[in-house]
VEXMARGU-609982 format. One line per field, with one value per residue (C-alpha): x, y, z; residue in one letter. Coordinates in nm, 3 decimals, decimal comma. Layout:
N
u <- X:...;
v <- Y:...;
w <- Z:...;
torgu <- A:...;
//
This chain:
585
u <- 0,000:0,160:0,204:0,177:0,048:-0,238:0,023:0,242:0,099:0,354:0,460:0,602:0,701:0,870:0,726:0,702:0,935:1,169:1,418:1,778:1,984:1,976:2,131:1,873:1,558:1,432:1,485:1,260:1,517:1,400:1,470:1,505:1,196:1,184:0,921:0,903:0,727:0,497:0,447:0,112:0,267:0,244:0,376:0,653:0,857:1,249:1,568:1,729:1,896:1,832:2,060:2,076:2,298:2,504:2,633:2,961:3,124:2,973:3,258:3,182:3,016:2,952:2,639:2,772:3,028:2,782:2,691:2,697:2,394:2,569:2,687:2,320:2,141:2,373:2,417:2,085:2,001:2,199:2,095:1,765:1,619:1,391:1,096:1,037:0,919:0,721:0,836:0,520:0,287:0,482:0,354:0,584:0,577:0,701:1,075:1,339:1,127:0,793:0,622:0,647:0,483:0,524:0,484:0,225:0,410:0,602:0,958:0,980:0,965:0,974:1,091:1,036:1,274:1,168:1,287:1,529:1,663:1,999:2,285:2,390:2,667:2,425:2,497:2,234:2,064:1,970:1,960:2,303:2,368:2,124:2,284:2,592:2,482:2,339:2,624:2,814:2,586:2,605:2,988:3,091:3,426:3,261:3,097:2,828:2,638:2,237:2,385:2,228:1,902:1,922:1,971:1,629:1,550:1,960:2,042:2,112:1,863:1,949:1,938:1,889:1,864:1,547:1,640:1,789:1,464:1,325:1,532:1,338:1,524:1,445:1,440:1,426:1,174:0,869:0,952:0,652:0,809:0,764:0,809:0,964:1,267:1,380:1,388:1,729:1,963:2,135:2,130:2,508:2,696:2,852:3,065:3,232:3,262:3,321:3,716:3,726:3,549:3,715:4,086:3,918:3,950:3,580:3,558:3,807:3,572:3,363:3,599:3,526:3,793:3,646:3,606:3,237:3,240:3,370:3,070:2,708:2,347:1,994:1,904:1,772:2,123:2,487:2,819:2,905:3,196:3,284:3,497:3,669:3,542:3,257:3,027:2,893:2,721:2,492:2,347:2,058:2,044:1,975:1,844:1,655:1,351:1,114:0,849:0,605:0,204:0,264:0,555:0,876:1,131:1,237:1,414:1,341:1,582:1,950:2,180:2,181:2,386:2,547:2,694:2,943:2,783:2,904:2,691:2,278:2,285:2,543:2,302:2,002:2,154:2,252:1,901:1,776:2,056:1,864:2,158:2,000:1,661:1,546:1,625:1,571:1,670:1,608:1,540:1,212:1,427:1,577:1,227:1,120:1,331:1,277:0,885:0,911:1,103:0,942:0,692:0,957:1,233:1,034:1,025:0,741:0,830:0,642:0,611:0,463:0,412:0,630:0,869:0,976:1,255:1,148:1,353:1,429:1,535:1,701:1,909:2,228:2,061:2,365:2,494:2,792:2,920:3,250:3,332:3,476:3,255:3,110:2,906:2,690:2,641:2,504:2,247:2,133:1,939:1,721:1,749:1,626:1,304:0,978:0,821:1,120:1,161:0,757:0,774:1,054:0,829:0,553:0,748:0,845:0,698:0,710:0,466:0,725:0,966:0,742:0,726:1,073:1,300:1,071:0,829:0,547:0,713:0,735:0,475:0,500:0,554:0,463:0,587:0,822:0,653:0,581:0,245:0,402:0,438:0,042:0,083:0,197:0,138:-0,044:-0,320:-0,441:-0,129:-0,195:-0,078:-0,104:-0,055:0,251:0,174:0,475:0,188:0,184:0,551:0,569:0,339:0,566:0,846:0,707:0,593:0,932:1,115:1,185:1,155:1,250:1,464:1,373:1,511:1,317:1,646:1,502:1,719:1,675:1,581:1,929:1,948:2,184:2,091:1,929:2,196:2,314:2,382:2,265:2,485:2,359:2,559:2,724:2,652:2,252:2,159:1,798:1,879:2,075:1,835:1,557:1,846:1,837:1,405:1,432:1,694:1,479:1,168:1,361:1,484:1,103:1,120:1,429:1,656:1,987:2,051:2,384:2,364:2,689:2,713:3,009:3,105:2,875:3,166:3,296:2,908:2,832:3,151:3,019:2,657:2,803:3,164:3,227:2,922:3,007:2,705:2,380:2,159:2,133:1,934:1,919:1,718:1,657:1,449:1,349:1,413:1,090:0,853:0,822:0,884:1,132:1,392:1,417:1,474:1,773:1,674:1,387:1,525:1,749:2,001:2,038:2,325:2,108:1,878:2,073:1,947:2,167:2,306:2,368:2,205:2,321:1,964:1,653:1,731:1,389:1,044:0,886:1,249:1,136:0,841:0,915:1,143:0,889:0,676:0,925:1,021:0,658:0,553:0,879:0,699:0,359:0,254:-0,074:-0,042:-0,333:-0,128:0,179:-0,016:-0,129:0,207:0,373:0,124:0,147:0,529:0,474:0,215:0,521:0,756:0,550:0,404:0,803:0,976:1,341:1,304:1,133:0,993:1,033:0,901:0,910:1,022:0,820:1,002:1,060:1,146:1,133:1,158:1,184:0,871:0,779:0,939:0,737:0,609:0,768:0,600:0,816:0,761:0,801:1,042:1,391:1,502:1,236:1,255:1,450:1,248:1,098:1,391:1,311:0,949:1,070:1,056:1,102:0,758:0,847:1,192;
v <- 0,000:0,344:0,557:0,895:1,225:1,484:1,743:1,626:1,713:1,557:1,959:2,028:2,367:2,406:2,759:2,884:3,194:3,025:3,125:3,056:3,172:3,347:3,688:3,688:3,608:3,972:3,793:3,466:3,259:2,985:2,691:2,318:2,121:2,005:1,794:1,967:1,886:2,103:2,187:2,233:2,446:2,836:3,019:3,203:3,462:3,459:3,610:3,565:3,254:3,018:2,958:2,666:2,490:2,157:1,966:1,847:1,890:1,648:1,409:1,393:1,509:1,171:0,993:0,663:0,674:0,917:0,757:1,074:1,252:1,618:1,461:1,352:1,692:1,885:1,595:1,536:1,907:1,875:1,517:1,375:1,028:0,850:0,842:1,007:0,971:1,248:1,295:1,501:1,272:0,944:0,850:0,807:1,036:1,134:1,223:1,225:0,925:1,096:0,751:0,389:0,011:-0,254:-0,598:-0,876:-1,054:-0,816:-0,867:-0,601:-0,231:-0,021:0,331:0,676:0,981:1,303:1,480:1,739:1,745:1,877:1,852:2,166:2,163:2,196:1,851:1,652:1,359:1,026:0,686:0,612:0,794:0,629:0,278:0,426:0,543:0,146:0,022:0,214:0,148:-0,224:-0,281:-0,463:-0,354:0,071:-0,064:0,149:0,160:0,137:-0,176:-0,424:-0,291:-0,386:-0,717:-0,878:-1,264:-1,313:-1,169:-0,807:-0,605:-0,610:-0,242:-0,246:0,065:0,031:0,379:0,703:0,783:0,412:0,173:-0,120:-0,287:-0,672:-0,833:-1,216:-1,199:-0,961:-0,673:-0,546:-0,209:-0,150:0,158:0,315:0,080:0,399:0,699:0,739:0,624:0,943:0,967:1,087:1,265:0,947:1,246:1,379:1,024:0,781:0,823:0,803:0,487:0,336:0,463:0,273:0,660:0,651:0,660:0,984:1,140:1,486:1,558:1,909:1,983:1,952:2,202:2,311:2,294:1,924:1,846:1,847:1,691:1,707:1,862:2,196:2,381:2,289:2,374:2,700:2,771:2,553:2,730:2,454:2,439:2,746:2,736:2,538:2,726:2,605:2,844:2,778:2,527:2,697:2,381:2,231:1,999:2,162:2,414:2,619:2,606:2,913:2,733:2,922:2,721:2,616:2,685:3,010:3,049:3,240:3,016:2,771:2,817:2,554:2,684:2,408:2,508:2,194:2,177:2,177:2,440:2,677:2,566:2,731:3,057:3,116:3,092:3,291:3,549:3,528:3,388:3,052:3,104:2,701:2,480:2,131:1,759:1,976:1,821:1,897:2,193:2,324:2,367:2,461:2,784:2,892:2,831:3,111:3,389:3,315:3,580:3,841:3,712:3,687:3,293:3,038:2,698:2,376:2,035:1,807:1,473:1,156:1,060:0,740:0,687:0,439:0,396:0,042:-0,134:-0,465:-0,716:-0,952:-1,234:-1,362:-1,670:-1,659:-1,959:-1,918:-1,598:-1,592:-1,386:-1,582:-1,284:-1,189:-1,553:-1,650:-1,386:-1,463:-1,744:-1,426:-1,281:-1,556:-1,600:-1,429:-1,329:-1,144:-0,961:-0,901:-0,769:-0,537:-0,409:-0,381:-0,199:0,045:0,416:0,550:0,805:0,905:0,929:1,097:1,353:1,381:1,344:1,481:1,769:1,576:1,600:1,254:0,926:0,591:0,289:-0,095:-0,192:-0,077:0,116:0,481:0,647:0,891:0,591:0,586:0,368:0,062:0,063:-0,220:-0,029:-0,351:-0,359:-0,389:-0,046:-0,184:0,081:-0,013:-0,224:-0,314:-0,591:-0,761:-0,736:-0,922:-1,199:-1,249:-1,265:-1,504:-1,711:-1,730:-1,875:-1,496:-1,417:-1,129:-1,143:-0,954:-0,618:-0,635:-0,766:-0,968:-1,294:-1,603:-1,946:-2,002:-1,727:-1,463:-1,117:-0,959:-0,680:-0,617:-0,284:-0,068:0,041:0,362:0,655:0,922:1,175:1,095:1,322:1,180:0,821:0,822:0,991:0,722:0,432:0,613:0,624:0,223:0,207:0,353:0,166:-0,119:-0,079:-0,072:-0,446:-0,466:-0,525:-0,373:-0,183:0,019:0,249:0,286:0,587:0,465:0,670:0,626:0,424:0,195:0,137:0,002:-0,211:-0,406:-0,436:-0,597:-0,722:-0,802:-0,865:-0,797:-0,595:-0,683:-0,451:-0,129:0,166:0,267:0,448:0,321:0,553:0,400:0,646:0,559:0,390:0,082:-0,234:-0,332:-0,054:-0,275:-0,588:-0,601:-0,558:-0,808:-1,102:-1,316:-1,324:-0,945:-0,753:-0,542:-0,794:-0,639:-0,903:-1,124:-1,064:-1,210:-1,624:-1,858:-1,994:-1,855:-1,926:-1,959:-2,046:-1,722:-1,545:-1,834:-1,702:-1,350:-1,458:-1,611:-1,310:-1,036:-1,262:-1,275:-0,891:-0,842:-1,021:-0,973:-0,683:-0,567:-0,342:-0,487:-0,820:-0,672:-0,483:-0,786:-1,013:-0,700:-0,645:-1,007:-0,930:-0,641:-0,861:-1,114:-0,890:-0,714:-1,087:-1,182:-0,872:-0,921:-0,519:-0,314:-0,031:0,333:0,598:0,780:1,132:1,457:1,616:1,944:2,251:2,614:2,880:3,218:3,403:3,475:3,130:3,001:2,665:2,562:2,210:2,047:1,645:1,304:1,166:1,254:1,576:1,732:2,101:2,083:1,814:2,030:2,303:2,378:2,507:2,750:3,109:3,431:3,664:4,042:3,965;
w <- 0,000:-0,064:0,245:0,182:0,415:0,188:0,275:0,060:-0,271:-0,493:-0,420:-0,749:-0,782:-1,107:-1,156:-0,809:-0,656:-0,442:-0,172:-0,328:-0,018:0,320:0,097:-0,181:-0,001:-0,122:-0,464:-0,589:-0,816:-1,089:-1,009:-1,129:-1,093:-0,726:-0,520:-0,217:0,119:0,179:0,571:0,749:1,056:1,117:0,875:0,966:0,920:0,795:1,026:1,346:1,489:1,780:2,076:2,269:2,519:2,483:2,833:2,608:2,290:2,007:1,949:1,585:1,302:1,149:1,156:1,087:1,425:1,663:1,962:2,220:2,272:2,181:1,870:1,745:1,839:1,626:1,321:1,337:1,234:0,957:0,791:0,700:0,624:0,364:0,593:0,909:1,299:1,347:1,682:1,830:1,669:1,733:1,349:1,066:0,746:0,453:0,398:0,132:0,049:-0,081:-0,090:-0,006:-0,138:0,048:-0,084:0,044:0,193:0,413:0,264:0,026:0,095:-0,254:-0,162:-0,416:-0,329:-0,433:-0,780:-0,759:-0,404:-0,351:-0,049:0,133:-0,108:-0,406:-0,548:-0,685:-0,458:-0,676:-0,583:-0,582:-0,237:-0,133:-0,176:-0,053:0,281:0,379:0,224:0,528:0,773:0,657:0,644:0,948:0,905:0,965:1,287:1,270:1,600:1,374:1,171:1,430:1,332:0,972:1,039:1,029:1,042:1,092:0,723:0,636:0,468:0,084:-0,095:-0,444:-0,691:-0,974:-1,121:-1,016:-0,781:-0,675:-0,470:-0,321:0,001:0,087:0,417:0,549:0,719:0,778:1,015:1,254:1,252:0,915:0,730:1,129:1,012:0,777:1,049:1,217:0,885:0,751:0,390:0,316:0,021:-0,217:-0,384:-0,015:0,143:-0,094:-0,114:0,302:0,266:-0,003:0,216:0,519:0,684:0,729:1,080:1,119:0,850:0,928:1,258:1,441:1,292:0,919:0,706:0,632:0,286:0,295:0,471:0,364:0,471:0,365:0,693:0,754:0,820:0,741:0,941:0,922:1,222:1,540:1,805:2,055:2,370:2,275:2,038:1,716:1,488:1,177:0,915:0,684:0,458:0,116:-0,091:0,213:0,042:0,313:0,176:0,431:0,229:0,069:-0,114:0,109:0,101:0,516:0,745:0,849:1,082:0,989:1,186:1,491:1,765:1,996:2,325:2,505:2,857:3,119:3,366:3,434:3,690:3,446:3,173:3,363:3,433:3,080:2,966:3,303:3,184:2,798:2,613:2,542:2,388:2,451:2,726:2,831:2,998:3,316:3,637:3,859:4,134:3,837:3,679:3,977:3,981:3,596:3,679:3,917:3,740:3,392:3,397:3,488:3,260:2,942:2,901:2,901:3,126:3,007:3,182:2,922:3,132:3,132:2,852:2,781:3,029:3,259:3,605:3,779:4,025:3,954:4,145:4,044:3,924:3,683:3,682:3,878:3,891:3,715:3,930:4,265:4,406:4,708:4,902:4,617:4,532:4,864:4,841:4,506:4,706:4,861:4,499:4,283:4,528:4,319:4,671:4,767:4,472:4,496:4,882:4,856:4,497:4,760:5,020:4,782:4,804:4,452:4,518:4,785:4,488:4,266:4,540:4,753:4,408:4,155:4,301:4,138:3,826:3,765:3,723:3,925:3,725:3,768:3,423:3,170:2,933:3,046:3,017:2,757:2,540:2,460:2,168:2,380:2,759:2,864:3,115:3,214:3,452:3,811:4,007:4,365:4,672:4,888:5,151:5,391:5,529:5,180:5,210:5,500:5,439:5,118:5,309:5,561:5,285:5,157:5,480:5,625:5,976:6,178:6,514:6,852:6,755:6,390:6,166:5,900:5,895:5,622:5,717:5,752:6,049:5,767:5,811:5,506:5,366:5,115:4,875:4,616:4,308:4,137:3,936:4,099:3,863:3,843:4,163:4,129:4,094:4,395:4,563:4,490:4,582:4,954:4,949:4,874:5,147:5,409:5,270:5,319:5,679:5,768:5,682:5,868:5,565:5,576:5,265:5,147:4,877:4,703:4,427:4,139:3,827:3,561:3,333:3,659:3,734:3,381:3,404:3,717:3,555:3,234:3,268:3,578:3,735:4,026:4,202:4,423:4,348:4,105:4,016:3,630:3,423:2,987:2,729:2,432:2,161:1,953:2,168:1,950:2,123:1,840:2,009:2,351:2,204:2,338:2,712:2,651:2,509:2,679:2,440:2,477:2,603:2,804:2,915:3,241:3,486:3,349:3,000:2,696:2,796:2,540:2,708:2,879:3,242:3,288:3,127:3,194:3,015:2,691:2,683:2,668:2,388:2,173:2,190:2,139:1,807:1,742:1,712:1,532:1,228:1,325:1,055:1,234:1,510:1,691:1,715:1,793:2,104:2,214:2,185:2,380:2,633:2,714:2,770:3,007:3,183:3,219:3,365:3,619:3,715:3,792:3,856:3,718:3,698:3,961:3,800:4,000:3,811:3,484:3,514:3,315:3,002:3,078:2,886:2,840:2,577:2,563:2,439:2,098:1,996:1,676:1,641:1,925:2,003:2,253:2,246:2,472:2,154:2,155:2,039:2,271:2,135:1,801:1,577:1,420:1,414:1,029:1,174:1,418:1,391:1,603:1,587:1,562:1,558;
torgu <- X:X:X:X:X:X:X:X:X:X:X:X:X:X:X:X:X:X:X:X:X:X:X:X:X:X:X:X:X:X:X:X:X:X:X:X:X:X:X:X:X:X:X:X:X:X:X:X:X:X:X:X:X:X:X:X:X:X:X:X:X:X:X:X:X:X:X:X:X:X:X:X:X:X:X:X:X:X:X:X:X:X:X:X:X:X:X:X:X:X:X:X:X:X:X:X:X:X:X:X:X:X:X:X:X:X:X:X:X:X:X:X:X:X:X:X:X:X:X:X:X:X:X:X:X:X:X:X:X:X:X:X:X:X:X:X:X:X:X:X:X:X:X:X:X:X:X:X:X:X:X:X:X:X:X:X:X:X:X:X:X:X:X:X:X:X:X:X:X:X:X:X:X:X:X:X:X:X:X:X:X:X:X:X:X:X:X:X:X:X:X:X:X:X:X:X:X:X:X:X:X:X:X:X:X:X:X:X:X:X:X:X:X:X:X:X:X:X:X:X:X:X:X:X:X:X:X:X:X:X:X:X:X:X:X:X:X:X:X:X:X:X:X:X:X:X:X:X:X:X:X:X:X:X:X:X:X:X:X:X:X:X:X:X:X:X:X:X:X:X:X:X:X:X:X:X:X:X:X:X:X:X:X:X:X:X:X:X:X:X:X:X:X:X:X:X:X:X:X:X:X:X:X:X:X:X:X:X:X:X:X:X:X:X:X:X:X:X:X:X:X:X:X:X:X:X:X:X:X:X:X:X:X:X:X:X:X:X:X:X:X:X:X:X:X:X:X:X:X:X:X:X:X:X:X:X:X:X:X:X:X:X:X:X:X:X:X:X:X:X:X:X:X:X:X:X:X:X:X:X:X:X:X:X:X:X:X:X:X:X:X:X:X:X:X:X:X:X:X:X:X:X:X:X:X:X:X:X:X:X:X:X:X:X:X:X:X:X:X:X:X:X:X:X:X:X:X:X:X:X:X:X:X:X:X:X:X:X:X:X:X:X:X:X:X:X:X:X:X:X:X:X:X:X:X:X:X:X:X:X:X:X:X:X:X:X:X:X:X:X:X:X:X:X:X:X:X:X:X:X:X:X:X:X:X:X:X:X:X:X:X:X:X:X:X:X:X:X:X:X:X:X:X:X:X:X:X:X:X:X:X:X:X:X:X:X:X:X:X:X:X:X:X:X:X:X:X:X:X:X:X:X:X:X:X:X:X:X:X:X:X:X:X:X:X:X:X:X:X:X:X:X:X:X:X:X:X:X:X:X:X:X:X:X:X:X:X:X:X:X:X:X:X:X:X:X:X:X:X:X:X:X:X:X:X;
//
């Protein structure tokens, strides 16, 4: 069936006036035929640039290497892909690819790009760079961090070209994600990259250090000046494919700025001091403070409810047998039990969290998909109250008993302690690690929490193993169940329970496996609700995770921003960047 939005009017604007560059926007230029998309948003008005904040430096400019947050807001401003997430609507659109088939049986996807679409650089887009790009993403020798998720049924996708505007890609199997498999792959510039590739330099390609003109996108802007350890800055893309209904060509913006600002709290009193016009990834006493001043300071604060990030509590429950590490083996026997995982879920105050960490800016969770995620949370999902009684009648069922003084000892007589792992540099997560200790302590457990660096935290959780309990946080960066498959399936190395089985350890971890492979191919939504819901049911029944809470996405911007529809989907503010526009500026 093709997939195509009414917006997008096959657009062809052979004879219409159209923006050539930033200096002649006084002056509409002729230009090659062109299928444009058109774009339902307010219409703007051109000028002025947008300032925003970055924690780090991006470490590259490439999309095939990024992996660092910093280094996908800005690259991610600057490419496109053949069909799109729309990231407020959480449906998928129309791209570089104006339209889509898909065959019968599922294993053919038949993809149209639009005529006449250009690079920053000015060179022509066709087919070929098309091939190219997957071809990178493909090689295993690149090691592109996406290339796991073209491999469907065990086999890589195959890309093939049918002319200079159709390419039709083939896959093993049928893929439940459909047409969402295309969002996230960069389409790159054959004529810049190829020799890089061909040299095996690839991965030192588009540096900070590049010159701009060597590198070019389909995204709205293109590199125009990066000072180390200052600023980035991005001016408008002149042959963006992005048209607003009156046929002006997008962005409207001038230029893009990146400040390297290092901290949260430095973050916040740039934009109270109005030299960031956007901010966000705030937490809740941070938001707190803008919410006060932003009547006075000329900036509008928004909490728009839970993202996807879901926050957990899980325990060590690897096999451990070849690793000498006795303590946290003998109280894997508390670990492995299903009531005591269940009573210290039920002694567990989230709402306390939701309050004490978050300032209500947050939601409890019993399961792993957030309510931000409306497409997929299972609401059938029990949200019990605590209840430190149903705690203890687990416990008692379980062989637990407590001594004189309240200790609660095993049926072996061994006090109940042990610790709690979470990152020193997440101020919130440690702060929910020392709620669950004192929640704990009312059961008389004996709980430690023990803050590590991020890096030497992830180390113990993966590597070593050598942990007893933890506090993380994951955020699915679409939504669709397809994006976790590796924390749900056994075999996955961030199944973080115990990663990477060569075997479910258990029948409830088998099942969970057969229906994570089952949505993959199922091609109807309803059935791939169902399959998944029946996984979340799973995991909250046996509680390998024990979800915490989901915390609010929260932003600000300073008034008179445009278009500015912050989302739940990663990049909260700037998805729709091209959109944006300063009124009476």
């Amino acid at each position: 069936m093709t997939n195509c939005l009414l917006r997008d009017l096959a657009a062809l604007l052979a004879a219409a006036a159209l923006w050539a560059s930033p200096e002649s926007l006084q002056k509409p230029v002729e230009k090659p035929r062109e299928e444009l998309l058109l774009n339902n948003a307010e219409i703007g008005r051109y000028g002025g640039q947008l300032v925003v904040s970055l924690r780090s430096e991006p470490k590259t400019l490439n999309p095939v290497t990024m992996t660092d947050n910093p280094s996908k807001e800005v690259i991610w401003r600057m490419m496109a892909d053949l069909v799109h997430i729309n990231r407020f609507t959480q449906q998928t659109e129309p791209a570089l690819a104006k339209s889509w088939k898909v065959s019968p049986d599922g294993l053919r996807y038949t993809l149209k790009l639009r005529r006449g679409l250009r690079f920053s650089d000015g060179h022509p887009l066709d087919a070929d760079d098309v091939l190219f790009s997957f071809q990178l993403y493909l090689d295993e020798k690149v090691h592109a961090p996406q290339r796991d998720l073209l491999i469907v049924g065990g086999k890589p996708i195959a890309v093939r070209k049918l002319d200079s505007e159709t390419l039709v890609f083939e896959l093993a199997q049928p893929y439940g994600v459909g047409d969402r498999l295309f969002d996230g792959f960069a389409i790159l510039p054959r004529h810049l990259l190829q020799k890089a590739y061909s040299e095996g330099t690839l991965a030192q390609a588009w540096s900070l250090t590049t010159p701009p003109e060597q590198i070019a996108g389909l995204g709205p802007f293109r590199l125009k000046q990066y000072v180390p350890g200052q600023r980035l800055v991005l001016e408008r893309n002149p042959y963006y494919w992005k048209a607003d209904r009156k046929g002006n060509r997008l962005p409207y913006l001038d230029a893009l700025v990146f400040l390297i600002v290092p901290s949260e709290d430095a973050q916040v009193i740039r934009f109270q001091a109005g030299d960031t016009d956007v901010i966000s990834r705030l937490n809740a006493e941070n938001y707190a403070v803008l919410e006060r001043q932003q009547q006075a300071r000329g900036y509008t604060m928004s909490d728009i409810g839970p993202g996807l990030e879901y926050n957990f509590l899980f325990f060590n429950l690897n096999d451990l047998a070849a690793r000498s590490l006795p303590q946290i083996a003998r109280k894997q026997a508390w670990f492995r039990q299903l009531n005591f995982r269940q009573a210290v879920s039920a002694a567990i105050d989230r709402e306390g969290i939701v309050r004490l960490v978050y300032q209500g800016r947050a939601e409890a969770l019993w399961g792993q998909v957030s309510p931000g995620n409306k497409l997929w949370a299972n609401q059938a999902l029990p949200r019990p109250p605590r209840s430190l009684d149903r705690a203890r009648e687990l416990l008692r069922a379980a062989g637990f008993s407590w001594k004189a003084d309240g200790t609660l000892v095993d049926a072996g007589g061994d006090v109940v302690e042990f610790s709690i792992a979470s990152s020193a540099s997440n101020a919130e997560r440690t702060k929910m690690a020392a709620i669950i200790q004192d929640d704990l302590k009312q059961l008389g457990m004996s709980v430690h929490v023990v803050p590590l660096e991020f890096r030497a935290l992830l180390a113990r959780v993966l590597d070593s193993r050598d942990y007893e309990a933890c506090v993380l946080g994951l955020a699915s960066g679409d939504g669709d169940p397809n994006g976790d498959m590796n924390v749900w399936l056994s075999s996955g190395p961030q199944h973080l329970w115990n990663p990477g089985q060569a075997q479910p350890a258990t029948s409830w971890e088998a099942e969970i496996d057969r229906l994570m492979q089952g949505q993959l191919t199922a091609r109807k939504y309803s059935e791939r609700k169902r399959l998944y819901d029946r996984v979340q049911q799973i995991v909250a029944e046996n509680q390998p995770m024990i979800f915490l809470i989901s915390p609010h996405v929260l932003v600000g911007a300073k008034n008179g921003l445009g278009n500015f529809r912050p989302a739940v989907l990663d990049h909260y503010t700037l998805w729709n960047v091209e959109e944006l526009f300063w009124r009476g500026k």
